[in-house]
C-alpha positions as CSV (number, residue, x, y, z in Angstrom):
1,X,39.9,119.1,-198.5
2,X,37.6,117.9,-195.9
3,X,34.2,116.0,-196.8
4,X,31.0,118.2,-195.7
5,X,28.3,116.4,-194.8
6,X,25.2,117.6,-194.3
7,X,23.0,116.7,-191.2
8,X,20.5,114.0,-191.3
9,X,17.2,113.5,-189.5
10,X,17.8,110.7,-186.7
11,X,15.3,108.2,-187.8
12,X,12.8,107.8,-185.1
13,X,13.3,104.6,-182.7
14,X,11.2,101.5,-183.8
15,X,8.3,101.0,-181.1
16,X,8.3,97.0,-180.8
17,X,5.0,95.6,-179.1
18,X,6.9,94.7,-176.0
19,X,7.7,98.8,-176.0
20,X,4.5,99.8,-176.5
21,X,3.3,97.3,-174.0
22,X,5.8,99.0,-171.3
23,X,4.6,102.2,-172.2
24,X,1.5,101.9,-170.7
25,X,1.8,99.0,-168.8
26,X,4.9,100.4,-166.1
27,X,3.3,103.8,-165.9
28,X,-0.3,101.9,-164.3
29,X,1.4,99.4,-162.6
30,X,4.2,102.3,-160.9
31,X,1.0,104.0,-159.9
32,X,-0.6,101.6,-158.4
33,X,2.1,100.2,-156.7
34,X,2.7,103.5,-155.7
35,X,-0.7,103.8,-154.2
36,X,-1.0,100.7,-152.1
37,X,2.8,100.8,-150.6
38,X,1.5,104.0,-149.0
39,X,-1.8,102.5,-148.1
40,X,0.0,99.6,-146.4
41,X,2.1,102.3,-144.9
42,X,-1.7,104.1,-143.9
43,X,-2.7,100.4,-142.4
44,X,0.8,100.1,-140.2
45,X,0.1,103.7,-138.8
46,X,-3.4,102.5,-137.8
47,X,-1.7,99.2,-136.8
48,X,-0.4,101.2,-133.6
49,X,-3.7,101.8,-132.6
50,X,-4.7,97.8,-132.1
51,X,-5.7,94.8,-133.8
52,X,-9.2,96.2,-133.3
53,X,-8.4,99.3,-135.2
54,X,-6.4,97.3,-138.2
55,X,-10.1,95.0,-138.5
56,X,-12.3,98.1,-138.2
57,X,-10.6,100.1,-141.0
58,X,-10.4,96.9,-143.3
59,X,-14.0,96.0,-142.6
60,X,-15.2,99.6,-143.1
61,X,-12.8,99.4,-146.6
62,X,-14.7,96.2,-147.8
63,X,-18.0,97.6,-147.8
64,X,-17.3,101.4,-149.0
65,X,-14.9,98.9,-152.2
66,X,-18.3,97.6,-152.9
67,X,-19.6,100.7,-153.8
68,X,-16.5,101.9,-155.2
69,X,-15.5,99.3,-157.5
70,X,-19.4,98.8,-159.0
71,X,-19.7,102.0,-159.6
72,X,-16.4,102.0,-160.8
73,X,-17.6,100.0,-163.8
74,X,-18.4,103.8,-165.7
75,X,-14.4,104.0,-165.7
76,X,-14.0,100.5,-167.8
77,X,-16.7,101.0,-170.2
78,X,-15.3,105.0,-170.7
79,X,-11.7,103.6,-171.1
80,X,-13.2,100.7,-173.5
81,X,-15.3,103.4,-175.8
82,X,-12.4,105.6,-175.8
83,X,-10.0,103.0,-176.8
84,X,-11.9,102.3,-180.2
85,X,-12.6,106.3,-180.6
86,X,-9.3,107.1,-180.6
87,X,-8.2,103.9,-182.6
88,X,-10.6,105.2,-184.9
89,X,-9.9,108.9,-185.2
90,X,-13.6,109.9,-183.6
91,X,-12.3,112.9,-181.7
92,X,-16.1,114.3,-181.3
93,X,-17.6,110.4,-180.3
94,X,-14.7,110.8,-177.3
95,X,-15.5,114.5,-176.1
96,X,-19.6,113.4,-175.9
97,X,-18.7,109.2,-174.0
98,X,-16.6,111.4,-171.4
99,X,-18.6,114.2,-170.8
100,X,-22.0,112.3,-170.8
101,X,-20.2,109.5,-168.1
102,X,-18.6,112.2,-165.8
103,X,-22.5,113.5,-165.7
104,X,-24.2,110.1,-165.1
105,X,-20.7,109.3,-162.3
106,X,-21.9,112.7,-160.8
107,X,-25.2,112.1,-160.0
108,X,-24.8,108.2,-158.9
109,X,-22.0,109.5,-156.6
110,X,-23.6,112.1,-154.9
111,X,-26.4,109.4,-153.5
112,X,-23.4,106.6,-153.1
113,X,-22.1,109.0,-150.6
114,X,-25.1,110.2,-148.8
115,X,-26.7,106.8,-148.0
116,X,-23.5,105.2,-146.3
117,X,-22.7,108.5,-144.5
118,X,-26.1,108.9,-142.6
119,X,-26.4,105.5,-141.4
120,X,-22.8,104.5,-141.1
121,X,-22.7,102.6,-137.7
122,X,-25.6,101.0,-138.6
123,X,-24.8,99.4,-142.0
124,X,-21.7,98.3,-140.0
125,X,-23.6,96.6,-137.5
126,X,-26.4,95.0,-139.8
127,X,-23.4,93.4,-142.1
128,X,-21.7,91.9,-139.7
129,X,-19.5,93.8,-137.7
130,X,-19.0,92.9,-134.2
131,X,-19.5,95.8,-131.6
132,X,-16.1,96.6,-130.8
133,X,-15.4,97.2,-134.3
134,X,-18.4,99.1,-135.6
135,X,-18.0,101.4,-132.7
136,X,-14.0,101.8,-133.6
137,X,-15.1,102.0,-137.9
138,X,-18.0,104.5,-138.1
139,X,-16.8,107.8,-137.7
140,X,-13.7,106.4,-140.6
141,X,-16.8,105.1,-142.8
142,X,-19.0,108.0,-142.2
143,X,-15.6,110.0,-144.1
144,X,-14.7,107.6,-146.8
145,X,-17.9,107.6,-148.0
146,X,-18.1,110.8,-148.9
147,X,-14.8,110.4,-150.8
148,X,-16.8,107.8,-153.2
149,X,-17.7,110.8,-155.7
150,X,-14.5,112.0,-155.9
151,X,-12.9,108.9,-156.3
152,X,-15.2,107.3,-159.6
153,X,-14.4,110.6,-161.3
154,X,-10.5,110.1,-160.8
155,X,-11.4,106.2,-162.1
156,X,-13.1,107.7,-165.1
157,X,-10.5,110.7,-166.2
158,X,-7.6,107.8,-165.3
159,X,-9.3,105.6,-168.1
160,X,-9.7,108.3,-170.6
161,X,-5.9,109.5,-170.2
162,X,-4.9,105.9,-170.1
163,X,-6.6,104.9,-173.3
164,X,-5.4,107.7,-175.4
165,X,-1.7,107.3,-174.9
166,X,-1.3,109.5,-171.5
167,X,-0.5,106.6,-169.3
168,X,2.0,108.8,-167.2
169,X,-0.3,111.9,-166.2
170,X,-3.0,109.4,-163.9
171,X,0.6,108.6,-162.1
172,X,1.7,111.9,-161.3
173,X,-1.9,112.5,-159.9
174,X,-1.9,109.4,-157.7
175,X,1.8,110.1,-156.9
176,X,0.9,113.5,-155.5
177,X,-2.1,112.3,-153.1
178,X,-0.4,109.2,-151.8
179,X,2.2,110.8,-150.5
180,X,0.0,113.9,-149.0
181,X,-2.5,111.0,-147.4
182,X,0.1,109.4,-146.0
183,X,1.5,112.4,-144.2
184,X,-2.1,113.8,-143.8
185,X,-3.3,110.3,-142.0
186,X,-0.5,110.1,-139.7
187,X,-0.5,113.5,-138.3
188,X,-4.5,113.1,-137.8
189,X,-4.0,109.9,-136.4
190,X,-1.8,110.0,-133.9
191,X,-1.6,113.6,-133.1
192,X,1.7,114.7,-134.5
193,X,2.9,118.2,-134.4
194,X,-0.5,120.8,-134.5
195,X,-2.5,118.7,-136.1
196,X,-5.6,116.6,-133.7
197,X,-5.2,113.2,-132.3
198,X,-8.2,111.8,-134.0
199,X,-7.1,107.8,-133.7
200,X,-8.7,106.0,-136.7
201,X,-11.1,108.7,-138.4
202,X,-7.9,110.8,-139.0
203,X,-7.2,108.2,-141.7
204,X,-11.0,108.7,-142.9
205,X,-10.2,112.7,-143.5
206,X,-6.8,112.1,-145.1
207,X,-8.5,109.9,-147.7
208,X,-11.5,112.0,-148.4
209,X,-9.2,115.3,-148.9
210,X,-6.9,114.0,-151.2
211,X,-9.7,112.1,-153.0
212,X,-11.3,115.5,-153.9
213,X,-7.2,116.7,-154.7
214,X,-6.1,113.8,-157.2
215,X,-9.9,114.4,-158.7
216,X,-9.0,117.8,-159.3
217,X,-5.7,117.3,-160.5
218,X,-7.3,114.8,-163.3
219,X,-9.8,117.4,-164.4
220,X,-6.8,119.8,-165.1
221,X,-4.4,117.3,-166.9
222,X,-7.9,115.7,-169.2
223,X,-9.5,119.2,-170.1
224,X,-6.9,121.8,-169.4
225,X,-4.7,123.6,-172.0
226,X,-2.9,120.6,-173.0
227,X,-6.1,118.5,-172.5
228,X,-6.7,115.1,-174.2
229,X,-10.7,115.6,-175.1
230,X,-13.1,119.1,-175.2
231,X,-16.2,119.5,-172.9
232,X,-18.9,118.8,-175.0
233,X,-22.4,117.3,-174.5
234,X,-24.4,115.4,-177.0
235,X,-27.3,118.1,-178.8
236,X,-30.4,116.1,-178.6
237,X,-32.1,112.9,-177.4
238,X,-30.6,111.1,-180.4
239,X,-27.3,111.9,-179.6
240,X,-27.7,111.5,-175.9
241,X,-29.1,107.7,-177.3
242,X,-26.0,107.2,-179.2
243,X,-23.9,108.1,-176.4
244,X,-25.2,106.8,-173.4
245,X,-26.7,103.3,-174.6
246,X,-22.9,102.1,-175.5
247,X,-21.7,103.3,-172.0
248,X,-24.2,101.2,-170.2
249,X,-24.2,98.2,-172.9
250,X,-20.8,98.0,-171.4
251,X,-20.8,99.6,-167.8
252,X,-24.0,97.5,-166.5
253,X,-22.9,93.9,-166.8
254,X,-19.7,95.4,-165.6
255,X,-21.2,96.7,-162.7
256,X,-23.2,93.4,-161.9
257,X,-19.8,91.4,-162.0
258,X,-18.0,93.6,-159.6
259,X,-20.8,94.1,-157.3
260,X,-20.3,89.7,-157.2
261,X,-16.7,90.4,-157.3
262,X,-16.7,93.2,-154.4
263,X,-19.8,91.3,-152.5
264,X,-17.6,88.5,-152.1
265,X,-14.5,89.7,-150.8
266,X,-17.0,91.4,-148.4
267,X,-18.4,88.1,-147.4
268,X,-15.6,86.5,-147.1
269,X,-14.9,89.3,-144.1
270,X,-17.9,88.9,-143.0
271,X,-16.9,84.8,-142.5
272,X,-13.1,85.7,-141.0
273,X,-15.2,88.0,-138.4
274,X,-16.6,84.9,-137.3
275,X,-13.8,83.5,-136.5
276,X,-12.8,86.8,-134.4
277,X,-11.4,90.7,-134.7
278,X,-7.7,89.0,-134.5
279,X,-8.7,86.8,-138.0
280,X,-10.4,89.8,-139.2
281,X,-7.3,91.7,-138.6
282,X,-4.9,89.2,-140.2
283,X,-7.0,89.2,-143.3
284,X,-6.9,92.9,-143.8
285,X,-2.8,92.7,-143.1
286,X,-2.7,89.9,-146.3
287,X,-5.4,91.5,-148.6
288,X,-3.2,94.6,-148.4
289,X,0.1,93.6,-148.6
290,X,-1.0,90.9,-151.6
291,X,-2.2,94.1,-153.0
292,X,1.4,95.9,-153.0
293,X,2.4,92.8,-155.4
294,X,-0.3,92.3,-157.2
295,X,-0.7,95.5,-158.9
296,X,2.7,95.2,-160.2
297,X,0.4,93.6,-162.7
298,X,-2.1,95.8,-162.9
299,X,-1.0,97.7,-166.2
300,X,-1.5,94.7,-167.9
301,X,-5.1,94.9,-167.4
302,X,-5.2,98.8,-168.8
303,X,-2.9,97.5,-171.9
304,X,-5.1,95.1,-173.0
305,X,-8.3,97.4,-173.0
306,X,-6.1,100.3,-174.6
307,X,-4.3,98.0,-176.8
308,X,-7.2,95.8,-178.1
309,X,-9.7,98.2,-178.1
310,X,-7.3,100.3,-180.5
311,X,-7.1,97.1,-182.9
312,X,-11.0,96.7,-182.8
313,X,-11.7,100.1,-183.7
314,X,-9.2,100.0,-186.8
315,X,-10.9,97.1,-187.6
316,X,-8.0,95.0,-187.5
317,X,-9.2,91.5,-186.1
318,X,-5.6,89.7,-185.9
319,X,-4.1,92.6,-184.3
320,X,-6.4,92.2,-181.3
321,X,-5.6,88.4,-181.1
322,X,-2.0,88.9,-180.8
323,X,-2.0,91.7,-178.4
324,X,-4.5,89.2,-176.5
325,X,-1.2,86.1,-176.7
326,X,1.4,88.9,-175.6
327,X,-0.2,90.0,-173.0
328,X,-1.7,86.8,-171.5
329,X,2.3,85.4,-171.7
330,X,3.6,88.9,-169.7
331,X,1.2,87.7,-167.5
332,X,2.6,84.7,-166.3
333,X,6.2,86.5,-166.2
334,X,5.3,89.3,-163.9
335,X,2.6,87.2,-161.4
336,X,5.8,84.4,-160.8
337,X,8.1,87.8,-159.9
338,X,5.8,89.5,-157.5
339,X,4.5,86.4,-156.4
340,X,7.9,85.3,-154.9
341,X,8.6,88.9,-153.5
342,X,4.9,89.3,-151.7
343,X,6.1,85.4,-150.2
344,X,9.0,87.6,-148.8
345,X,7.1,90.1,-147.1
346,X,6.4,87.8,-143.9
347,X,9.8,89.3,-142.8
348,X,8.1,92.4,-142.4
349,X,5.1,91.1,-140.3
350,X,6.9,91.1,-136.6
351,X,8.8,94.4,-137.5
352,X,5.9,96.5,-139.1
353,X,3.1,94.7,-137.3
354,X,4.1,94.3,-133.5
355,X,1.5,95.8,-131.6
356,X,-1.1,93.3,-133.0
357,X,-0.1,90.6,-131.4
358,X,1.6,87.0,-132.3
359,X,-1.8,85.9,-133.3
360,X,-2.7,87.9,-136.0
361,X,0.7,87.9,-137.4
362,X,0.8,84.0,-137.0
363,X,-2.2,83.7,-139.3
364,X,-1.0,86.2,-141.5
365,X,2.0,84.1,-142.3
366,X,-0.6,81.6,-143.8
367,X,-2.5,83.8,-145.8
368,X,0.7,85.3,-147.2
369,X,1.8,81.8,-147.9
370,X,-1.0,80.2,-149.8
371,X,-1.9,82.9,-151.9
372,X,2.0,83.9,-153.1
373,X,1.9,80.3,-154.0
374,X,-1.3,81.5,-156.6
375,X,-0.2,84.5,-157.4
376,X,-0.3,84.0,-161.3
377,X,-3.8,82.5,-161.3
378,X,-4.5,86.0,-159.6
379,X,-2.9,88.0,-162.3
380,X,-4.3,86.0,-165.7
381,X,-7.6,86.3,-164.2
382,X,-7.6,89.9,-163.7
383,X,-6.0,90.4,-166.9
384,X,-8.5,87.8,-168.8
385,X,-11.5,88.7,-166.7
386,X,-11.4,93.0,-166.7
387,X,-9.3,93.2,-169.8
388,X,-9.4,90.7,-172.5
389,X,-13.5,89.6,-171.8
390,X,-14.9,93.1,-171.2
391,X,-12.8,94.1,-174.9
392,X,-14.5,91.4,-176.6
393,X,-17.6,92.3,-175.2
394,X,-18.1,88.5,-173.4
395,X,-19.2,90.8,-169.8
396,X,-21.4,87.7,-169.8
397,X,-18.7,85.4,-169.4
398,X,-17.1,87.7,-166.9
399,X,-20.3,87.4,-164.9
400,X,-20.2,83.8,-164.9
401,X,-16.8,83.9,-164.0
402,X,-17.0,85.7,-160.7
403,X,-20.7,84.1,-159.9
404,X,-19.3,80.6,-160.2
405,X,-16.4,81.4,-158.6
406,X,-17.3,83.1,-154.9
407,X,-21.1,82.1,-154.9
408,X,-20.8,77.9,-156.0
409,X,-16.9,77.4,-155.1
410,X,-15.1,80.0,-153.2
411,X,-17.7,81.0,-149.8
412,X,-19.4,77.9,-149.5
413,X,-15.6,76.0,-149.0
414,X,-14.9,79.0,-146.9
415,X,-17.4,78.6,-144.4
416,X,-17.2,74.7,-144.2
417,X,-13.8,74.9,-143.9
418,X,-13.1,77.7,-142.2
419,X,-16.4,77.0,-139.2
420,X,-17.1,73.8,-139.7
421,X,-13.3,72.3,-139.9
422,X,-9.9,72.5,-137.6
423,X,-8.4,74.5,-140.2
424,X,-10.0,78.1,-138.6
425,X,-8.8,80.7,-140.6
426,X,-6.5,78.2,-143.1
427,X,-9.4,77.0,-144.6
428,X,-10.7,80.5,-145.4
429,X,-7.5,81.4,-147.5
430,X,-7.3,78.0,-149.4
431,X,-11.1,78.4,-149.7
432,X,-10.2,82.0,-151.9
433,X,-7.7,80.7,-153.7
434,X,-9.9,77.9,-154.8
435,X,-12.3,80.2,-156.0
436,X,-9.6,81.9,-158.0
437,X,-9.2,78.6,-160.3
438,X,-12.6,78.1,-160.1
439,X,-12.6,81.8,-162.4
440,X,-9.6,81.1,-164.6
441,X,-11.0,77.8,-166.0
442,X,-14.4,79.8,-166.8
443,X,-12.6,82.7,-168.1
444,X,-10.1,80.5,-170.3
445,X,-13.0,78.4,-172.0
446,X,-15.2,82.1,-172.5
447,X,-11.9,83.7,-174.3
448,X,-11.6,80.9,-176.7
449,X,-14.8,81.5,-177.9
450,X,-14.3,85.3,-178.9
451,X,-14.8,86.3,-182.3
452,X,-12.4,89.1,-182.6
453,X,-13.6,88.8,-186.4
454,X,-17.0,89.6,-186.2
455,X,-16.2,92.5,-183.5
456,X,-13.5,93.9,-185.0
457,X,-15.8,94.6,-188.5
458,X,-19.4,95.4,-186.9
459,X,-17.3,98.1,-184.3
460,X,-15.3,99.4,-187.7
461,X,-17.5,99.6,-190.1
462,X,-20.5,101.1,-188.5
463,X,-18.5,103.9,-187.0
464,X,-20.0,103.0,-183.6
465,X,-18.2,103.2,-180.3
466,X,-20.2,100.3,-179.1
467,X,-19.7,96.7,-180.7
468,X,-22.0,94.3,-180.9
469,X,-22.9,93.1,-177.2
470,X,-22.6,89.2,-179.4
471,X,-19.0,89.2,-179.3
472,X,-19.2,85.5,-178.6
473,X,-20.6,82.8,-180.7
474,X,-21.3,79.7,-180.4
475,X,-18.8,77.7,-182.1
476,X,-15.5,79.7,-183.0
477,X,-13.7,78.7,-186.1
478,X,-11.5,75.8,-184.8
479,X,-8.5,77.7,-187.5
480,X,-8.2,80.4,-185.3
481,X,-8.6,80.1,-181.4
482,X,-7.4,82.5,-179.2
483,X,-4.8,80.8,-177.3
484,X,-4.8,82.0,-174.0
């Protein structure tokens, strides 16, 4: 007679940290990838308009990221605070961080938009742009600044989906309104089919349109049906305290180190201009192709905020010390890859990039050179310096990091090298990379001295989103370092 057996529940798969690392890490890193690979493709559309064009866009770009990425700071501290919520099981602590931070994004946005867009030629002018390009960047600036709302509310629901497990929904967003801007900006820009010939401010309304459609998008997917967290506002001023002093005890020093990080990438425009709109041009062709490779890396960074912000607010001190060694060591695995491929991409220069001239593309053979070659300092300091700091609460450190780094090392060798010294444009790129291990030896020494102890107990214990802002001491048990 046959054996019956009776069905048995398939024991669910075991989720290994190097899984659960993946499972946020590839979704970020796909979108992002994602985003700039159409971006470039954006830039080589405008490419066909002149190497005057390519500078004007990527000079306009550089001073609307300023704004962009400070204000972008809300996004960080929202994914931080949400991290430790949901590590903790505070559902109502998330709905009042997210609600309260899309309020404050709101009404910073609306004047980060205005200012730029009423005196856009000008700002051009006064920063640094010569005349041929702020006449050819202001219509494009006048329209991306308007997209800055639109865009630090994407950064702030992206966070908050990120940090709670939804890593995937952020990506389906972004893959959405990439591929529409692309299509968008190359029918406004040259003229295709019905749409106007409108030459490089066609790029400027493909941009802002689908920054008010992925925005959109992220609203649905964070407070729809199947929504992650509930609109609700804090009831009274004590509330609103509890709330909002956490999200800036976080999103200020935050905002100071990007507007140093921003401010000198900016600068360092400001310096290739100097040297002409054909140097100008080759730097925006290697800041955004080194961004194609770099962001393969870029889930790290999210990981480490989601994953160590999770350990902090269960209280669980070691747990954020290992996930702080695993990730620093994918680090080094995934800059080395993409590092190598973005060396590659100079066979793409004379195909992609013909109508700027041998010039540009001769100098963008350098830059692409000598920063593949530091393409994992790159990485460990963007995972150290916006993930593993900022989670411990060192924003000091990160400070100090990006201060020391473009303001004492970084733009000073840029401009004696680069206008002072034979090397032109040469010494300008060795000049950034320098300032890039200029960072990682400040960010190394500042991880060390986190005490994931005394964070991981004052955030747990007190039920508070916010740990203490003295997540560094002095002299770290020399048992227990944080080997980064």
């Amino acid at each position: 007679m046959p054996r019956l057996t009776l069905p048995t529940r398939r024991t669910p798969a075991v989720v290994t940290p190097r899984r659960e690392i993946a499972q946020i890490a590839v979704p970020v890193s796909a979108e992002f990838v994602l985003m700039l690979v159409l971006n470039f493709v954006n830039q080589v559309v405008v490419g066909t308009l002149g190497a005057t064009a390519i500078a004007a866009v990527g000079f306009a770009n550089s001073l609307s990221f300023i704004l962009i990425i400070t204000l972008g700071c809300l996004g960080t501290s929202v994914s931080i605070l949400v991290a430790r919520a949901f590590g903790a099981g505070r559902r109502t602590d998330m709905d009042h961080t997210v609600a309260a931070a899309l309020l404050v994004a709101g009404a910073l946005g609306v004047i980060a938009s205005l200012l730029p867009f009423a005196w856009a030629g000008d700002l051009l002018r006064l920063t640094g742009a010569s005349p041929t390009v702020a006449a050819a960047g202001t219509d494009y600036f006048r329209l991306i600044a308007l997209a800055t709302l639109p865009t630090m509310l994407s950064a702030i629901l992206s966070g908050v989906l990120r940090s709670v497990g939804r890593a995937a929904s952020p990506m389906v967003a972004t893959t959405v309104t990439v591929v529409a801007n692309s299509v968008l900006g190359y029918a406004l820009v040259t003229g295709a089919g019905p749409a106007p010939e409108l030459g490089a401010a066609g790029a400027g309304w493909a941009t802002l349109v689908t920054a008010v459609v992925k925005a959109g998008i992220l609203v649905g997917q964070t407070y729809g049906p199947r929504g992650v967290v509930a609109w609700h506002l804090p009831v009274d001023r004590a509330e609103w305290r509890l709330v909002v002093g956490p999200l800036f005890v976080l999103a200020l020093p935050l905002g100071v180190t990007e507007l140093f990080w921003t401010g000198g990438t900016f600068l360092y425009n400001v310096v290739f201009q100097r040297l002409g709109d054909e140097a100008l041009a080759a730097a925006q062709i290697v800041h955004t192709l080194e961004g194609v490779f770099i962001v393969g890396s870029i889930g790290l960074m999210s990981a480490t905020t989601t994953l160590v912000g999770r350990a902090v607010g269960r209280g669980d001190a070691a747990d954020a010390q290992a996930w702080v060694q695993r990730l620093t060591r994918a680090g080094v695995g995934t800059g080395a890859l993409f590092g190598v491929f973005f060396g590659a991409s100079v066979l793409l220069l004379e195909p992609l990039f013909h109508d700027a001239g041998p010039d540009v593309r001769s100098m963008a053979v350098l830059g692409i050179a000598v920063n593949a070659a530091f393409q994992v300092v790159k990485v460990r300091n963007m995972i150290l310096g916006a993930g593993v700091l900022p989670s411990g609460n060192d924003v000091r450190g990160v400070i100090l990091g990006d201060a020391v780094g473009a303001f004492v090392v970084g733009l000073p060798l840029a401009v004696l090298l680069g206008l002072h010294t034979p090397l032109g444009v040469l010494g300008v790129f060795v000049a950034r990379v320098v300032e890039e291990v200029a960072k990682l030896a400040v960010f190394t020494w500042r991880a060390r001295r986190l005490r994931w102890d005394v964070l991981a107990r004052s955030g747990h214990d007190d039920g508070s989103l916010a740990a203490p802002t003295e997540g560094v001491a002095p002299a770290p048990p020399a048992e227990a370092p944080v080997n980064v």
